[in-house]
PyMOL Python script that loads the backbone (N, CA, C, O; Angstrom):
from pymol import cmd

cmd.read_pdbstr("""\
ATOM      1  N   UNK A   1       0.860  -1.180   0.000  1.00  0.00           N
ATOM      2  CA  UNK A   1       0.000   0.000   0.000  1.00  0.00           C
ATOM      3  C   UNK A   1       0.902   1.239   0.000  1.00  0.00           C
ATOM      4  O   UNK A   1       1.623   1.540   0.951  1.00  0.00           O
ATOM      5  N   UNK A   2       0.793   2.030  -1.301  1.00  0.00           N
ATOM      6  CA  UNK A   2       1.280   3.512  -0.694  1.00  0.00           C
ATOM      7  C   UNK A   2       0.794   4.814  -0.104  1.00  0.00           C
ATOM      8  O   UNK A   2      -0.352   4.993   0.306  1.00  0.00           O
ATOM      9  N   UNK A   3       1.644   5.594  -0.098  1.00  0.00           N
ATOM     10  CA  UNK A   3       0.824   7.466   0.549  1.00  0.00           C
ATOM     11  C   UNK A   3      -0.645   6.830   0.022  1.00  0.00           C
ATOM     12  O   UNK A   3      -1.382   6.245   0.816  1.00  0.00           O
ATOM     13  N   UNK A   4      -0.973   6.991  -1.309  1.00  0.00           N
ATOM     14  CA  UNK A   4      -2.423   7.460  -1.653  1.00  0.00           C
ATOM     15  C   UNK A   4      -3.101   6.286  -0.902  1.00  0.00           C
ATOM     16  O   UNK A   4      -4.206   6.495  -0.401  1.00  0.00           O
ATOM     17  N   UNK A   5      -2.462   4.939  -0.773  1.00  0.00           N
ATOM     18  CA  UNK A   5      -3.895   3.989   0.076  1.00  0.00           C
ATOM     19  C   UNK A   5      -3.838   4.265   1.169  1.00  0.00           C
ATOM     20  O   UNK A   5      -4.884   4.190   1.814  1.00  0.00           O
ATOM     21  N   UNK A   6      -2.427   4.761   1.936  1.00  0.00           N
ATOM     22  CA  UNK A   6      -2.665   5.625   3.252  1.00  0.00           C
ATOM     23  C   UNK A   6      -3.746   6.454   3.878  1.00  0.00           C
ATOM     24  O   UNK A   6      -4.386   6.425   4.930  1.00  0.00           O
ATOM     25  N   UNK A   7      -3.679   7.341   2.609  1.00  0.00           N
ATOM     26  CA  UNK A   7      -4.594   8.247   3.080  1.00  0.00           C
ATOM     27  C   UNK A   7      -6.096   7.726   2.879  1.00  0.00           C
ATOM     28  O   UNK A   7      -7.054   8.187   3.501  1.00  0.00           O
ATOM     29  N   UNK A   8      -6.181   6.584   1.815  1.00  0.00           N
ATOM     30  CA  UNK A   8      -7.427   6.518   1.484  1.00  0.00           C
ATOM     31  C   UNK A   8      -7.774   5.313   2.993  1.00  0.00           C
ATOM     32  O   UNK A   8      -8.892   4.821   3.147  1.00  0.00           O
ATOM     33  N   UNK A   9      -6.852   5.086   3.745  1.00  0.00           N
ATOM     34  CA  UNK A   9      -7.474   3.734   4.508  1.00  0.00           C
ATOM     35  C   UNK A   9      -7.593   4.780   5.892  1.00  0.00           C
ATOM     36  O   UNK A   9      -8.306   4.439   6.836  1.00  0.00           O
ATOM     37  N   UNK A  10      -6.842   6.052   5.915  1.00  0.00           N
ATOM     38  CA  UNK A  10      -6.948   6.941   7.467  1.00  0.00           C
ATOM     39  C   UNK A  10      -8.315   7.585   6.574  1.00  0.00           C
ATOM     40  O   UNK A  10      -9.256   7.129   7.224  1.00  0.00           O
ATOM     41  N   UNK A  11      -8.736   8.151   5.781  1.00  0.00           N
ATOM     42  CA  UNK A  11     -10.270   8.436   5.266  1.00  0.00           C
ATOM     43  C   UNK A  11     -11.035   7.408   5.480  1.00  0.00           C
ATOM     44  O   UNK A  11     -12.067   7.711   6.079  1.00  0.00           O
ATOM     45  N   UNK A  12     -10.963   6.691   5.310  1.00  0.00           N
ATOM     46  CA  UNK A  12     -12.269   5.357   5.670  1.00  0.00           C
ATOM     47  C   UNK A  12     -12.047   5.094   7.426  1.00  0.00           C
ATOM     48  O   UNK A  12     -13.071   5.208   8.100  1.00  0.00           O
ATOM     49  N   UNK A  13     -11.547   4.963   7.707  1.00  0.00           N
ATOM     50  CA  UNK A  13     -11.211   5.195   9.066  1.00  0.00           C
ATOM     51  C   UNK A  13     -11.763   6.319   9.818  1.00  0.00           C
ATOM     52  O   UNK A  13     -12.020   6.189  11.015  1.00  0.00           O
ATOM     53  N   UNK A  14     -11.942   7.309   9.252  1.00  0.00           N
ATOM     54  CA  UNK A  14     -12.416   8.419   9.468  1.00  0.00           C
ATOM     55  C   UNK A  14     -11.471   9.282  10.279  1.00  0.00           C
ATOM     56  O   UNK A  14     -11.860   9.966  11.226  1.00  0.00           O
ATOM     57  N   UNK A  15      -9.982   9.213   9.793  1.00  0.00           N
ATOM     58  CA  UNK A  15      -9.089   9.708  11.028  1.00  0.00           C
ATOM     59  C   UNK A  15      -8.839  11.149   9.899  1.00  0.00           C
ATOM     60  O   UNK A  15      -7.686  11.331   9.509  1.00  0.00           O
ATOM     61  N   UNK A  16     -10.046  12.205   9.378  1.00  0.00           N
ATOM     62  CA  UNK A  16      -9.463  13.430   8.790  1.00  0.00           C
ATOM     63  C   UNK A  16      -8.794  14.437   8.975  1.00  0.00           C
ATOM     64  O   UNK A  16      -8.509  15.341   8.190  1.00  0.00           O
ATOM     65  N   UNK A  17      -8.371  14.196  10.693  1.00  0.00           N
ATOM     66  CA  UNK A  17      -7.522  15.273  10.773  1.00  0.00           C
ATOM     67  C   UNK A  17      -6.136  14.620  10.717  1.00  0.00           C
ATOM     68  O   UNK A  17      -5.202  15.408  10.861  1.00  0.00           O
ATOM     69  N   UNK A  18      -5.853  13.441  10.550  1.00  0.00           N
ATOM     70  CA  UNK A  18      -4.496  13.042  10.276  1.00  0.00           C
ATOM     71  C   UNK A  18      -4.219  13.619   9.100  1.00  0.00           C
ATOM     72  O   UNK A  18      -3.376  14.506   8.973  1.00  0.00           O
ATOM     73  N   UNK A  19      -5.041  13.061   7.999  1.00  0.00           N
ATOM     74  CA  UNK A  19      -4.846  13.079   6.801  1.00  0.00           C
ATOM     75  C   UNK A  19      -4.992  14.739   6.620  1.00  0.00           C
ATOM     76  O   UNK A  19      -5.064  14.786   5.392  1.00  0.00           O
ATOM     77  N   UNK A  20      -5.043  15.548   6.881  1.00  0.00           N
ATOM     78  CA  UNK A  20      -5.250  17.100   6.827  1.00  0.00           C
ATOM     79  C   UNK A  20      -3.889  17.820   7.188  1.00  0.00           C
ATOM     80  O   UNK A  20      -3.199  18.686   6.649  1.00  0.00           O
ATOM     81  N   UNK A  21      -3.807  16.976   8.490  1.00  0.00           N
ATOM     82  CA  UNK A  21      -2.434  17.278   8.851  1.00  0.00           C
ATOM     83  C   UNK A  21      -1.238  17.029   7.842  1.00  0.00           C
ATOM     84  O   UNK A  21      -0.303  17.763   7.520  1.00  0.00           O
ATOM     85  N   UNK A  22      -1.586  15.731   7.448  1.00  0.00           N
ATOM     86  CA  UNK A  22      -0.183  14.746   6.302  1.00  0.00           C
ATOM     87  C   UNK A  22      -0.515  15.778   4.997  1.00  0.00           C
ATOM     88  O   UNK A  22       0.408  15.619   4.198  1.00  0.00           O
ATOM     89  N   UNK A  23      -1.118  16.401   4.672  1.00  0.00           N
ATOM     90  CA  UNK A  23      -1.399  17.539   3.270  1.00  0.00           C
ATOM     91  C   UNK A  23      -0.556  18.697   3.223  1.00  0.00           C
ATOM     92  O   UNK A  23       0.165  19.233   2.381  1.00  0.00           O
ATOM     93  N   UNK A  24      -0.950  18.939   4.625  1.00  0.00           N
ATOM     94  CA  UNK A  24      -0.578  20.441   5.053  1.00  0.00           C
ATOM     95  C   UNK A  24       0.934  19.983   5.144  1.00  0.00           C
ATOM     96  O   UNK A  24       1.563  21.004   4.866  1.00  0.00           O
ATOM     97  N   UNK A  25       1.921  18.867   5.417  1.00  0.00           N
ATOM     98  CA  UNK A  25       3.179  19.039   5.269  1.00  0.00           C
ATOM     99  C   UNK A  25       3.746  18.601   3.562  1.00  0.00           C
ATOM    100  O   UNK A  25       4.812  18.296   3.026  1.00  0.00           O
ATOM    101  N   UNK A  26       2.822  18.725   3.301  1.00  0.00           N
ATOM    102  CA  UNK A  26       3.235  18.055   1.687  1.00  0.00           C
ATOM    103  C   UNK A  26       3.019  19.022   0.669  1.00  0.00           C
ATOM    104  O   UNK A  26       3.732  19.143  -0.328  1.00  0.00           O
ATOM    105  N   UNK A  27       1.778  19.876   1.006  1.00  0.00           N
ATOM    106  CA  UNK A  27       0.969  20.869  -0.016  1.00  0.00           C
ATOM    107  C   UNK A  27       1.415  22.282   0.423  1.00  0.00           C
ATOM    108  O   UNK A  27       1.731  22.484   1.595  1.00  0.00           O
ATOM    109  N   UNK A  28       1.436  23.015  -0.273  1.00  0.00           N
ATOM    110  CA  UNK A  28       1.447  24.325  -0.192  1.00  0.00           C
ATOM    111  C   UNK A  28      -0.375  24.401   0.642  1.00  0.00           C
ATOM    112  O   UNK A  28      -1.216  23.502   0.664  1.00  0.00           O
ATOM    113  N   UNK A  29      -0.477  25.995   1.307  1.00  0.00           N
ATOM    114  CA  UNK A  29      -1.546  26.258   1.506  1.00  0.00           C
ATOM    115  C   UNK A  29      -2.448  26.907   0.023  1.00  0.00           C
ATOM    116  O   UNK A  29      -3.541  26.457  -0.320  1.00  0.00           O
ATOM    117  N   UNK A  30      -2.079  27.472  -0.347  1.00  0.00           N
ATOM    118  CA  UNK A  30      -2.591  27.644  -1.636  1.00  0.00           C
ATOM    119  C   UNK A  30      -2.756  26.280  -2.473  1.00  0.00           C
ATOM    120  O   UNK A  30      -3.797  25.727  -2.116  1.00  0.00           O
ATOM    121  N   UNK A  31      -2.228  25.713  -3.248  1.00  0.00           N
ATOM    122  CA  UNK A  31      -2.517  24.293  -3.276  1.00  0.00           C
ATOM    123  C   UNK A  31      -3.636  23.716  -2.737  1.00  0.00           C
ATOM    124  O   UNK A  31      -4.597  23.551  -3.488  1.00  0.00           O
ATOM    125  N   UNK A  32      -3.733  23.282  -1.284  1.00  0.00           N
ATOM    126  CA  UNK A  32      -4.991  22.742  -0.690  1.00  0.00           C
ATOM    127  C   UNK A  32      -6.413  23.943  -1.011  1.00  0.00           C
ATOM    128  O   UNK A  32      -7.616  23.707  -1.129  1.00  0.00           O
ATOM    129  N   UNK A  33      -5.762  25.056  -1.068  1.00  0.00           N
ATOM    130  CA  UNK A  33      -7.187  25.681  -1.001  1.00  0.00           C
ATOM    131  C   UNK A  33      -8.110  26.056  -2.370  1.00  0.00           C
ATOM    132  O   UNK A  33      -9.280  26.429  -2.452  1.00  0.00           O
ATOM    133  N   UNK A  34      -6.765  25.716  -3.736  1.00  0.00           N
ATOM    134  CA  UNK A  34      -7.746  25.585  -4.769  1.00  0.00           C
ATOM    135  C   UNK A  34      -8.329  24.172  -4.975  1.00  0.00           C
ATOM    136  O   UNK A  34      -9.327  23.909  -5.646  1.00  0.00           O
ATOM    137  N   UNK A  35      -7.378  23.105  -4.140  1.00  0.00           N
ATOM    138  CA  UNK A  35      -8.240  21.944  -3.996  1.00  0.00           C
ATOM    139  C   UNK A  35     -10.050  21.981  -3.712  1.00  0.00           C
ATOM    140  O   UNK A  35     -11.016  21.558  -4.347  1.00  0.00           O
ATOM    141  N   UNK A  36      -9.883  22.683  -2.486  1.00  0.00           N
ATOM    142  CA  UNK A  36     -11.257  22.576  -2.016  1.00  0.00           C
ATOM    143  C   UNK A  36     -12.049  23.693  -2.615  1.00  0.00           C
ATOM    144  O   UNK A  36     -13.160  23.856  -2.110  1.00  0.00           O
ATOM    145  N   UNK A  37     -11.756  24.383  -3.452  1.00  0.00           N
ATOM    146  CA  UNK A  37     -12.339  25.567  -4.322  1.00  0.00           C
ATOM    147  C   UNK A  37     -12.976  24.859  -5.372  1.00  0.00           C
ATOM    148  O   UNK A  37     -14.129  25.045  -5.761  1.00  0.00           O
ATOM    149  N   UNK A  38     -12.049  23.928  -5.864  1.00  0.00           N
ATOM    150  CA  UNK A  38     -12.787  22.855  -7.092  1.00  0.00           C
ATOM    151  C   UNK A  38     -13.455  21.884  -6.672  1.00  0.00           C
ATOM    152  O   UNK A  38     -14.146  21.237  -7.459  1.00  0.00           O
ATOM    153  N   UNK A  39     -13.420  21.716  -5.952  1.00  0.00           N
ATOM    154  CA  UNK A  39     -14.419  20.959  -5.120  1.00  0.00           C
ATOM    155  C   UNK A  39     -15.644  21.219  -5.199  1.00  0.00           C
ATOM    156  O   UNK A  39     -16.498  20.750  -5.952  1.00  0.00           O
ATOM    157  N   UNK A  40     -15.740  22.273  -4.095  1.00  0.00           N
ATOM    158  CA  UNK A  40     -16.882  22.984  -3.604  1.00  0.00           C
ATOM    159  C   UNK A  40     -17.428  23.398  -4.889  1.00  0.00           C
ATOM    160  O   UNK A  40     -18.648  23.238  -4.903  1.00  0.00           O
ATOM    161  N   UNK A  41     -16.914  23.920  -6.078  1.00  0.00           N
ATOM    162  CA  UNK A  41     -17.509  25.000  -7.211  1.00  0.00           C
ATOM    163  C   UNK A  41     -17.975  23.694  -8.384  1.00  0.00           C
ATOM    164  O   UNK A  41     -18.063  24.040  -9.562  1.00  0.00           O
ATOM    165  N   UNK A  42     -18.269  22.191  -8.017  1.00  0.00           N
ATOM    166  CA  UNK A  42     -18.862  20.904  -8.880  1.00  0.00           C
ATOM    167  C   UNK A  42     -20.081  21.584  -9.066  1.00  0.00           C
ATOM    168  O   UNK A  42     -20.803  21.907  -8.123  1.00  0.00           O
ATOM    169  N   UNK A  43     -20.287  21.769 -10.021  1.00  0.00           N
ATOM    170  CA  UNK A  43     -21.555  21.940 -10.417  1.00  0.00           C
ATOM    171  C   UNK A  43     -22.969  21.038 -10.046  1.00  0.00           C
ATOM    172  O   UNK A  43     -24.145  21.361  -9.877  1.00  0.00           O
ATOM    173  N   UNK A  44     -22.082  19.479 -10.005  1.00  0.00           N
ATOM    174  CA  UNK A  44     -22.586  18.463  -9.649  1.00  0.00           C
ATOM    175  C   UNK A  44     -23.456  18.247  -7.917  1.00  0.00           C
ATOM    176  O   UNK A  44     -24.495  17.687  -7.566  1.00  0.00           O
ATOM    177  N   UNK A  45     -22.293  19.081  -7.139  1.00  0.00           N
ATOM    178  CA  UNK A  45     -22.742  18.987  -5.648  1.00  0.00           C
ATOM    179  C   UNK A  45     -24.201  19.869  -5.782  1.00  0.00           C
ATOM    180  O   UNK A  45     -24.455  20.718  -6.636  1.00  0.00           O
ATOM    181  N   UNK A  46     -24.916  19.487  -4.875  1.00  0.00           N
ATOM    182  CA  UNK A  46     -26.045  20.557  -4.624  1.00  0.00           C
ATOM    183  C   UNK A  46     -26.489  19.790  -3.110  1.00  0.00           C
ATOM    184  O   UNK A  46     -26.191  18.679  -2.669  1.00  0.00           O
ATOM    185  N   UNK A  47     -27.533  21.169  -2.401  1.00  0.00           N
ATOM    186  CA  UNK A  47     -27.748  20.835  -1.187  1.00  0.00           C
ATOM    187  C   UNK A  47     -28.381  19.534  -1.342  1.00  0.00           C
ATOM    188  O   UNK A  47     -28.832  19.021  -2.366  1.00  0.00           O
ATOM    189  N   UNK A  48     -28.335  19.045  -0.044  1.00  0.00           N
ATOM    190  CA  UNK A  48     -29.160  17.849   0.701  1.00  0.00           C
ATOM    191  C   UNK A  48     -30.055  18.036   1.673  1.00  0.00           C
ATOM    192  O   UNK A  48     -30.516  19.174   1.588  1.00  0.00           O
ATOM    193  N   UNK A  49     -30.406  17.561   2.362  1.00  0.00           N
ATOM    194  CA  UNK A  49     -31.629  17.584   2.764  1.00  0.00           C
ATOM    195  C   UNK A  49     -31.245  18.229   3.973  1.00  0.00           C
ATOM    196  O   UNK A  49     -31.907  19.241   4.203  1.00  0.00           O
ATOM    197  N   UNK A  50     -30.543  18.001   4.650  1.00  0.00           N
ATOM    198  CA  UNK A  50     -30.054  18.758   5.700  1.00  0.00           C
ATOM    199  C   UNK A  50     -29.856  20.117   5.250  1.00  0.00           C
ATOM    200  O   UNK A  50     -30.875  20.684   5.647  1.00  0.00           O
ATOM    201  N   UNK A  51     -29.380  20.686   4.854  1.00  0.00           N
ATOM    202  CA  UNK A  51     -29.040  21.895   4.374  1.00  0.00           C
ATOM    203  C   UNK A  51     -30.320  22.648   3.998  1.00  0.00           C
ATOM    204  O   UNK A  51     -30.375  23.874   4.098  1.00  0.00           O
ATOM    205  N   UNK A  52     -31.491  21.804   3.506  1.00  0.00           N
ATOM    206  CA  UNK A  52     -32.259  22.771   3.354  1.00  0.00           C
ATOM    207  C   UNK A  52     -33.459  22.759   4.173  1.00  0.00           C
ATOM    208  O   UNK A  52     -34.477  23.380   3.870  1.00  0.00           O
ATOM    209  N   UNK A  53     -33.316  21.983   5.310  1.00  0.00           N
ATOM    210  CA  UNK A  53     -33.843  22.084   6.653  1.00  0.00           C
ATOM    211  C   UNK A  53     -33.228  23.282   7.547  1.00  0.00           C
ATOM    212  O   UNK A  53     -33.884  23.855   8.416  1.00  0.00           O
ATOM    213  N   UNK A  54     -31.797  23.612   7.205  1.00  0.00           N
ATOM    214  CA  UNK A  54     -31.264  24.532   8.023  1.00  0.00           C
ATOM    215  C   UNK A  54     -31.962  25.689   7.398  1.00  0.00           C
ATOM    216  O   UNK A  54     -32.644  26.301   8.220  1.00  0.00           O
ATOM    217  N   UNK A  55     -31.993  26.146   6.256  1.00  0.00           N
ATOM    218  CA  UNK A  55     -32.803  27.266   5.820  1.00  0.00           C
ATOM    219  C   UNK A  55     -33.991  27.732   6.224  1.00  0.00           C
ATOM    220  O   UNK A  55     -34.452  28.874   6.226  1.00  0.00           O
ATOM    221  N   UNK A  56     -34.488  26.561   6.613  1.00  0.00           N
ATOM    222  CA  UNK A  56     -36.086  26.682   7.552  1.00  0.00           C
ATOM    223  C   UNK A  56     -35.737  27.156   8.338  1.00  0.00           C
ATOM    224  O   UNK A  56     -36.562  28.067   8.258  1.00  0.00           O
ATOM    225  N   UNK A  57     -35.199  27.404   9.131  1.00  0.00           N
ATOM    226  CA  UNK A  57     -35.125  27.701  10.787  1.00  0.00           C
ATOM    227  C   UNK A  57     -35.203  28.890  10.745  1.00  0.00           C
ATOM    228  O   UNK A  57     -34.736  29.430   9.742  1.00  0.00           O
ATOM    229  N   UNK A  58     -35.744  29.643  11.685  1.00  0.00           N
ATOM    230  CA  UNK A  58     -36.265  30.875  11.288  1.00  0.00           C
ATOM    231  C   UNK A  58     -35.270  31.923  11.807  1.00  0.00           C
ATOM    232  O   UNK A  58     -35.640  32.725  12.666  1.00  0.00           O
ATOM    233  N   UNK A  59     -34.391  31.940  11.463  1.00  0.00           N
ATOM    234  CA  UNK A  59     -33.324  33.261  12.204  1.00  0.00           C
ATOM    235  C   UNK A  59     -32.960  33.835  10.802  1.00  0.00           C
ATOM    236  O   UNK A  59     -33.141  33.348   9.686  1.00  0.00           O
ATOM    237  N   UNK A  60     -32.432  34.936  11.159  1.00  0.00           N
ATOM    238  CA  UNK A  60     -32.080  36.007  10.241  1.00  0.00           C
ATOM    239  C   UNK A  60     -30.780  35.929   9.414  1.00  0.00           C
ATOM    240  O   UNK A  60     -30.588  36.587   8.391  1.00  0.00           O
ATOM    241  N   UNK A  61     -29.868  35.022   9.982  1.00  0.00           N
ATOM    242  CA  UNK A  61     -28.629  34.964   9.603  1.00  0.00           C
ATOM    243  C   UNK A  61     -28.135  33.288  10.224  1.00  0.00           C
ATOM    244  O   UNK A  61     -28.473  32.981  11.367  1.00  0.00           O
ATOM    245  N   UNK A  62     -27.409  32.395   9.444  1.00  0.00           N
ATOM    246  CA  UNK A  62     -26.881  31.764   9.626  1.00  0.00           C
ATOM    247  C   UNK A  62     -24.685  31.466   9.494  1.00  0.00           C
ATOM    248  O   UNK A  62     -24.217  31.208   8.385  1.00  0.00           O
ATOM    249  N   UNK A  63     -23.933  31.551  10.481  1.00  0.00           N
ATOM    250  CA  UNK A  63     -22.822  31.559   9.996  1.00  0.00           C
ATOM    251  C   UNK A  63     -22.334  30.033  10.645  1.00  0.00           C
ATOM    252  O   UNK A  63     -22.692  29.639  11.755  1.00  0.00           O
ATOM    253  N   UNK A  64     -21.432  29.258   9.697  1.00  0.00           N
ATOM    254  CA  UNK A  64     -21.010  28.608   9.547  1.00  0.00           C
ATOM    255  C   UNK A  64     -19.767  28.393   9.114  1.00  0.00           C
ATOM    256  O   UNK A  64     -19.264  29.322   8.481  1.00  0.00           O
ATOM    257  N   UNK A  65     -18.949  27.156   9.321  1.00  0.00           N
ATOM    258  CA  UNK A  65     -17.388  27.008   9.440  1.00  0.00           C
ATOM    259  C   UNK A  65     -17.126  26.270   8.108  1.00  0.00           C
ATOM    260  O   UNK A  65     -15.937  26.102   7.836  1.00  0.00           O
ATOM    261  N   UNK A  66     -18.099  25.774   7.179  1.00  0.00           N
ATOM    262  CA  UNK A  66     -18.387  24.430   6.304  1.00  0.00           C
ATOM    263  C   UNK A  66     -17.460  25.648   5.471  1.00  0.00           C
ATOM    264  O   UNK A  66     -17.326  26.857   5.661  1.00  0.00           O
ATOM    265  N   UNK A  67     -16.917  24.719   4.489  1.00  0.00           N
ATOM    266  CA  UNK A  67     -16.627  25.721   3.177  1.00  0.00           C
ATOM    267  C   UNK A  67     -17.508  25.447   1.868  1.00  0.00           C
ATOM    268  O   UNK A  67     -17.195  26.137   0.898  1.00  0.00           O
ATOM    269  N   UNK A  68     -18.402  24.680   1.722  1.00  0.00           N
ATOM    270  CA  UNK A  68     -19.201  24.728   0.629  1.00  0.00           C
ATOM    271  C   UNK A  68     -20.149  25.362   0.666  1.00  0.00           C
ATOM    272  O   UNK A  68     -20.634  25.703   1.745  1.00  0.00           O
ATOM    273  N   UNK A  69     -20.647  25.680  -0.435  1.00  0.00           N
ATOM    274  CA  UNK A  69     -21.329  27.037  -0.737  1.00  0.00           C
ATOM    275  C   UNK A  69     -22.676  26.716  -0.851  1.00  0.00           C
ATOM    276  O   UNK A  69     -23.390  27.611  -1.302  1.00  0.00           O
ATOM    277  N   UNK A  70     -23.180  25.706  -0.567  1.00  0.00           N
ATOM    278  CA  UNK A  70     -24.643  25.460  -0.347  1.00  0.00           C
ATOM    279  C   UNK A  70     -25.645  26.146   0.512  1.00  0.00           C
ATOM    280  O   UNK A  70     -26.813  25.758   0.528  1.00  0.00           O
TER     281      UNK A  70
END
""", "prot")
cmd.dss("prot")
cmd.show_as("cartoon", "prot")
cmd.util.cbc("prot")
cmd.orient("prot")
């Protein structure tokens, strides 16, 4: 198994802040952050059901830590 099944067996594992950590010494910060820019900007992603239960809730403003743009 190499790096990439590494990371893919600490992801199934669910250990993401290892694997966040192991990026951040490998990647530039710029790097990771157009990662998750192309990510987030899939045309393909769209909310789920959760997300648009949060919209219900009746407050004026919601802020959040998520980086996708849903």
């Amino acid at each position: 198994m190499g790096v990439g099944g590494d990371i893919e067996a600490s992801l199934d594992d669910g250990r993401f802040l290892d694997v966040a950590q192991y990026l951040a010494g490998i990647k530039t910060e710029r790097a990771i952050q157009q990662k998750i820019a192309d990510v987030i900007k899939d045309p393909r992603i769209v909310p789920g059901h959760l997300q648009e239960l949060i919209v219900q809730v009746p407050f004026k403003g919601i802020i959040t830590t998520n980086y996708d743009l849903l």
